[in-house]
C-alpha positions, 0 to 999 in steps of 0.5 A: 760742187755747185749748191743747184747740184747739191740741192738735187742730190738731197732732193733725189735722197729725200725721194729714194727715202719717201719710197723705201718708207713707203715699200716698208709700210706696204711690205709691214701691212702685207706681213700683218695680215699674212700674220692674222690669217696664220693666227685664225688657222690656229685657232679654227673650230668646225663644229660638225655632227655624226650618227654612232650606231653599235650593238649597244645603240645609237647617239648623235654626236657633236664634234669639233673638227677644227684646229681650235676651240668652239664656243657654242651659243646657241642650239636649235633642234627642230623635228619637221621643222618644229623647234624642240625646247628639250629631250623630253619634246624631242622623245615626244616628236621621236615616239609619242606613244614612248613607254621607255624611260630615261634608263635608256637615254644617254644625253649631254647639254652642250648649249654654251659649252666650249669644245675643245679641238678633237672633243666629242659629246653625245648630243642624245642617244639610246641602248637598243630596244624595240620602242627605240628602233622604232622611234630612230626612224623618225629622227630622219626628220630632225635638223640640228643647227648649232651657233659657234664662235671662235677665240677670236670672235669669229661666228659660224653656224652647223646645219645637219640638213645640209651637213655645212658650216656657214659663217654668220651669226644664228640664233635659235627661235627656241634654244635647245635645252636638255 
């Protein structure tokens, strides 16, 4: 064989060779990302909230629906559209002219608690009485808004007005304390 053909066959080998490493590099990069969508869906939060009534009372519960844990960092809870700083403002909003006391509340904090995938905490709640009937009609006018991160630094927001989570980062004006 001529050294011109050899010279072409280690040209054609050295191209064959450029491509095959190219197509592994693409293929490697498309398995990657395939391999981090999979590892986001594993650990997915979805902080979502539901109203518990029962012939005991009512709550408002937090849950998270999603497949990992929710880091939460922030809670707003506004009554017609005036941020609430605590339980005590927010019985105020709910019935300002209240004569129950605290034997009949049920409430948790849940401002940088971590929720556990499947986990539910009451947010606030009361036994039944007339005062606290009376004072459930006014909580059509509360909006809560919960900031939640991921295991992975993803950030979401829960808004109860519109029963959807966004993902973006949200910080209340006033945080939500009990």
């Amino acid at each position: 064989m001529s050294q011109s053909k050899t010279d072409r066959l280690q040209s054609i080998g050295t191209v064959f060779a450029i491509v095959i490493s190219v197509i592994a590099m693409f293929t490697s990069i498309y398995e990657a990302n395939i391999m981090k969508s999979q590892q986001k869906a594993m650990v997915w939060p979805y902080i979502n909230t539901s109203q518990n009534y029962n012939g005991q009372g009512f709550n408002i519960s937090v849950y998270n629906n999603g497949t990992g844990p929710a880091i939460i960092k922030s809670v707003e809870i506004t009554y017609k559209g005036i941020p609430l700083k605590d339980l005590n403002s927010l019985l105020d909003s709910l019935k300002p002219d209240r004569t129950f006391g605290y034997d009949v509340i049920r409430s948790n904090n849940i401002n940088k608690y971590v929720f556990k995938s499947g986990e539910e905490k009451i947010l606030f709640g009361f036994e039944w009485t007339d005062e606290t009937r009376q004072a459930l009609e006014n909580a059509k006018y509360l909006d809560i808004k919960i900031a939640y991160e991921s295991v992975l630094g993803d950030y979401w927001v829960y808004d109860s007005k519109t029963d959807s989570n966004e993902q973006k980062k949200f910080n209340a004006k006033i945080e939500y304390d009990n």
